[in-house]
N, C-alpha and C positions, 0 to 999 in steps of 0.2 A: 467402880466408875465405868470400866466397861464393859460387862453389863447391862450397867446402865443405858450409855450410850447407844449399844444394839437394842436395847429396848425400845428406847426412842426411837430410834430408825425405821424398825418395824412398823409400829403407832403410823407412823408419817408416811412411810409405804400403803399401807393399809388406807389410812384415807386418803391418799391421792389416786390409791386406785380403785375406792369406790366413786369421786368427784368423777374421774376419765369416764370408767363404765355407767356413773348416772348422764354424763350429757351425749354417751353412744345411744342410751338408753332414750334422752328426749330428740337427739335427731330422728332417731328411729321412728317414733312416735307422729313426730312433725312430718316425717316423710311419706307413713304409712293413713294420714289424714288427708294430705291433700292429694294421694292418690288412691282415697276413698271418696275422695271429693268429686275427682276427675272422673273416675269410673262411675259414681253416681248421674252425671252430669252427663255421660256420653251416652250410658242406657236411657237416659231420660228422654235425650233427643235422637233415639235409634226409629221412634217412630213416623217423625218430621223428614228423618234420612231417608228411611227405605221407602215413603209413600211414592218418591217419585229416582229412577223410571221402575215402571210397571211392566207386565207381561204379559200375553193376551195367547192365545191359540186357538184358532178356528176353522172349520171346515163346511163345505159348504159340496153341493150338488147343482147343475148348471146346464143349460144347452147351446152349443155352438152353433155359427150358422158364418160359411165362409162365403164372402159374398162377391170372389172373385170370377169374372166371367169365365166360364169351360170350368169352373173349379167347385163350383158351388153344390154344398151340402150342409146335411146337418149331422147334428153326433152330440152325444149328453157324453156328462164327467165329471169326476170331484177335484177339487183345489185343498189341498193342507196347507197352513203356512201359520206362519210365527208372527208376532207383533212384538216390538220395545218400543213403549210409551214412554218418551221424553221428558214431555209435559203433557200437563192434561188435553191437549190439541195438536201435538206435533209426533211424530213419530216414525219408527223404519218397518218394513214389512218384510217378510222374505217367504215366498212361494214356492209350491209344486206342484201341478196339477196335469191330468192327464187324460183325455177322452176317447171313447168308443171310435171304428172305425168312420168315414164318413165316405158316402157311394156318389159316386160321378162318371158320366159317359163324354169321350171326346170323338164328333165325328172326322177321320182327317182323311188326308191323304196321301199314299206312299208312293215315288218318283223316282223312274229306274235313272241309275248313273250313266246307261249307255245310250245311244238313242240305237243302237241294234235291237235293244230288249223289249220283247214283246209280252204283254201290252206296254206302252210309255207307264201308266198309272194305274193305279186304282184306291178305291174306297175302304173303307173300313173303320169300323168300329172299338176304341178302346175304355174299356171296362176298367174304372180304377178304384180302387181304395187306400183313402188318406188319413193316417192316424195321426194324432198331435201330441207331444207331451213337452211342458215349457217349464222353466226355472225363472225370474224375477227378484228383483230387491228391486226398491226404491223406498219415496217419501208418503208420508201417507199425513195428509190436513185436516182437519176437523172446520169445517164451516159454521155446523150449528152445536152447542151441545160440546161434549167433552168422551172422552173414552174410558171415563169412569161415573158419570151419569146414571143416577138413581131412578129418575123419571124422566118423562119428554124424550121426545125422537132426536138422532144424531143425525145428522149431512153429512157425511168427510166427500171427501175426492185426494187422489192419492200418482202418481208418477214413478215412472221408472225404466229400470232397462232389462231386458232380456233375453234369454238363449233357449231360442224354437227346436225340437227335436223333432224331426219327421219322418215320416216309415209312407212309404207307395207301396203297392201291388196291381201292374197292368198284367191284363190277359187282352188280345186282340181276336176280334171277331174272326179273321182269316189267319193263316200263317203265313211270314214274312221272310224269304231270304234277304238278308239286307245286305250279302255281298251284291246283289243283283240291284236294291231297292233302297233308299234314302228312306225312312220313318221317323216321320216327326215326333215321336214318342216311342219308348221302346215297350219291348215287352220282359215281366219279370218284376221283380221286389229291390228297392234300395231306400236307402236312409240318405234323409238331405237335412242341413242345420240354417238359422236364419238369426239375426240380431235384429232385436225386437224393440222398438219405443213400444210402452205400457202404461195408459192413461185408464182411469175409471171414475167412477160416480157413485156412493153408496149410500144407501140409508139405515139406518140400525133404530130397536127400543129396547130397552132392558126389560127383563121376563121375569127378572128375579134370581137369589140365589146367586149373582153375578156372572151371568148367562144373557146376549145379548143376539136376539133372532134379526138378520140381517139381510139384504137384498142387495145388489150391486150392476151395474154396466161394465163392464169392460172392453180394451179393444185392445188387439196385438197388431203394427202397423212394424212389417219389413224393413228393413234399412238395410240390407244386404242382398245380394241377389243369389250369388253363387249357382249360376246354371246345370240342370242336371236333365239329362237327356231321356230323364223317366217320369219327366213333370214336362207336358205340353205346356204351359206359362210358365213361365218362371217369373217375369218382370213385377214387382211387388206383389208376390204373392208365396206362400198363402193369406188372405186379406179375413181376418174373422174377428166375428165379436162374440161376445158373451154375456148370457141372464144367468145369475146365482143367487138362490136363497141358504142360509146355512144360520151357523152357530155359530157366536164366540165365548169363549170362558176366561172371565180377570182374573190372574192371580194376583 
């Protein structure tokens, strides 16, 4: 009888613990379905996800031309900069670009401190050279067209703000004691910095390949003055604009 009884018990062990491990067995099943399900469903829609935002990189080649009075020059240079496309018409840019020397002459004149100092004044000539190299972010709009446009020409026009970095090099026509002499510009090399509004105007057409030949206006307009005694204007300036044609590549 017992025997028996363990026998039984076992039997009854046994299938409740095949019943236990059959409904681990269907959770299991149930569980590993709808997160075959899920995971079917979120690759499905990974191409809807990553169409937008988009990436763009372009470069481009330009001529400057600063159209500040005493300051005025020209000077070619390239622009690198990044684009995230938003949407298909809205997006942020971020720049670097940085151009060749630019040549300008200031005639001025130098004014002794003393009135014993003889001559009171004189003339002279200063030789300068102005190089530029700027950083930027801002907005960038699509007017016509989109920034992933297969055919037909794009408009954008694009905003923002930026940090001018500047390099001078005067040489003067005579030499200056300027313990003796007040000079409205000095002579010698310094670096001066500017905060920039950055407005432009651009037109683009796709070439193919997702390769997009572009042309652009741009202006860098001062907001800062910070005077530097190696820059005969200083008062909004330097004042330039810019012609760029270039590339962009969609990724």
């Amino acid at each position: 009888m017992i025997l028996k009884a363990i026998r039984h018990r076992r039997v009854a062990f046994v299938f409740l613990t095949r019943i236990y491990l059959l409904n681990i067995a269907n959770r299991f099943f149930f569980l590993a379905k709808r997160f075959t399900i899920f995971l079917f469903l979120a690759i499905a829609s990974l191409p809807a996800c990553a169409q937008y935002p988009q990436f763009s990189f372009a470069t481009d080649l330009g001529v400057q031309r600063n159209f500040k009075q005493e300051q005025k020059y020209w000077s070619i240079g390239q622009t690198v900069q990044a684009l995230f496309h938003f949407t298909p018409k809205d997006g942020v840019y971020v720049w670097f670009c940085y151009y060749t020397n630019g040549k300008f002459k200031n005639d001025v004149t130098a004014v002794a401190h003393s009135p014993a100092t003889i001559p009171q004044q004189f003339n002279y000539t200063n030789s300068a050279k102005m190089r530029l190299k700027h950083f930027s972010i801002g907005w960038k709009k699509y007017l016509k067209g989109s920034s992933d446009a297969e055919k037909n020409w794009n408009l954008y026009t694009y905003g923002g703000f930026g940090l001018l970095l500047g390099r001078v090099d005067n040489v003067h026509s005579v030499s200056i004691d300027t313990a003796l002499y007040n000079a409205p510009v000095l002579s010698g090399k310094a670096n001066f910095k500017r905060l920039t509004l950055d407005v432009g105007l651009g037109w683009e057409i796709p070439i193919g390949g997702d390769f997009y030949f572009y042309n652009e206006a741009r202006v860098w307009i001062p907001t800062t003055d910070y005077p530097s005694k190696y820059i005969f204007v200083n008062n909004n300036a330097p004042l330039v604009a810019m012609m760029n044609i270039g590339l962009r590549l969609l990724f």
